[in-house]
C-alpha positions as CSV (number, residue, x, y, z in Angstrom):
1,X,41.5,125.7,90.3
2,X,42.6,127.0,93.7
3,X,42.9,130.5,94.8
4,X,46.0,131.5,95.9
5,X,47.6,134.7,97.6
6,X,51.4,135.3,96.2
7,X,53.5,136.9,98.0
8,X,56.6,138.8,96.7
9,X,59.5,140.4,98.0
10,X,63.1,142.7,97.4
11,X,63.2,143.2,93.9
12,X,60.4,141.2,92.6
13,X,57.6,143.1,94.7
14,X,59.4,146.0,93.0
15,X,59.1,145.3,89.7
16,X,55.3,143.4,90.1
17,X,54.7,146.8,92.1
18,X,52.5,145.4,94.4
19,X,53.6,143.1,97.1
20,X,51.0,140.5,96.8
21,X,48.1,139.3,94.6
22,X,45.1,136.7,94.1
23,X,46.1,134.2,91.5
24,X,44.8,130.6,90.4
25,X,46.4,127.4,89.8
26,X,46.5,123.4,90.4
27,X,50.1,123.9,91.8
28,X,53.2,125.8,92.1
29,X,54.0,125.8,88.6
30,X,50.9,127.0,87.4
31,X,50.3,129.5,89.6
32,X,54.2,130.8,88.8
33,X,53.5,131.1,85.3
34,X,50.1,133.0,86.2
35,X,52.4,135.3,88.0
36,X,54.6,135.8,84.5
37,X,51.4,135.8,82.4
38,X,50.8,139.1,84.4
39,X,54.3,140.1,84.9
40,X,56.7,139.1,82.2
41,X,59.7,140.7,83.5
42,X,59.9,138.2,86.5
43,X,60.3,135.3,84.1
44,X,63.9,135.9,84.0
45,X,64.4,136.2,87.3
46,X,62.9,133.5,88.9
47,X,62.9,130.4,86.2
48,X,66.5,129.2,84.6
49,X,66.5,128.7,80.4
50,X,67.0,125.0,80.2
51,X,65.0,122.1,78.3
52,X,61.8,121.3,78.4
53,X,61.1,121.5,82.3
54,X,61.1,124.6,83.8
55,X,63.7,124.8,86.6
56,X,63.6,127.5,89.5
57,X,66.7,129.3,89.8
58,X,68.8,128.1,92.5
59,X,68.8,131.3,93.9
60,X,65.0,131.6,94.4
61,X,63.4,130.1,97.1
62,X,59.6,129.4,96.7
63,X,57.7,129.1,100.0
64,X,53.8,127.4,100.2
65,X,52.2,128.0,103.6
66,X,55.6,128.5,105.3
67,X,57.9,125.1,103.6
68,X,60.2,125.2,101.0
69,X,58.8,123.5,97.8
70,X,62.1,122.1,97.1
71,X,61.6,119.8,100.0
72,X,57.9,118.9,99.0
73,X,57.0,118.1,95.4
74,X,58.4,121.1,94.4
75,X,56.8,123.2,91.2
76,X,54.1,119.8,91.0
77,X,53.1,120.5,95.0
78,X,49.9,121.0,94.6
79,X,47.9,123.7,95.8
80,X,44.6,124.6,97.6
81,X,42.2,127.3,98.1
82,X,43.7,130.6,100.9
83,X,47.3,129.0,100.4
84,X,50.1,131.8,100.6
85,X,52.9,131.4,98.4
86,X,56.1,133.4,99.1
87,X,58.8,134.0,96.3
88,X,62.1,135.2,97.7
89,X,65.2,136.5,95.9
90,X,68.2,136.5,97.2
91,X,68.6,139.7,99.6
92,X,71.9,140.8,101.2
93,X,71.9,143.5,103.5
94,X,73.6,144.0,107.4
């Protein structure tokens, strides 16, 4: 298993209370629900209730070393060792 730095921010990083952490996985989707393992609460936020498969919202974008997932493998990218992953919300603001 890689190790991985998360990154949250807005309202996630507020809720986590900490704006990053250490966590292990194969790829996205395990390192995601490592996140939820320790944070519960963000389950809701970032993953739609649908069948089997877990779905990101379509509101959350999930970043790994700077690309959108959705335009790689996305939740089976696979990961490696000092990769960053960023998990943005949607933010409004002026």
């Amino acid at each position: 298993m890689a190790k991985v730095k998360v990154k949250l921010f807005a309202n996630l990083r507020e809720i986590a209370g900490e704006s990053s952490l250490q966590l292990d996985g194969n790829n996205v989707q395990e390192v995601l629900f490592n996140l939820m393992g320790q944070y519960p609460a963000l389950k809701e936020m970032i993953f739609e209730r649908t069948g089997d498969e877990p779905k990101l919202r379509g509101y959350i974008n999930v970043f790994l070393n700077g690309n959108n997932v959705k335009h790689m493998e996305s939740l089976a990218t696979e990961v490696r060792d000092g990769d960053e992953i960023g998990v943005f919300p949607p933010v409004s603001g002026g």
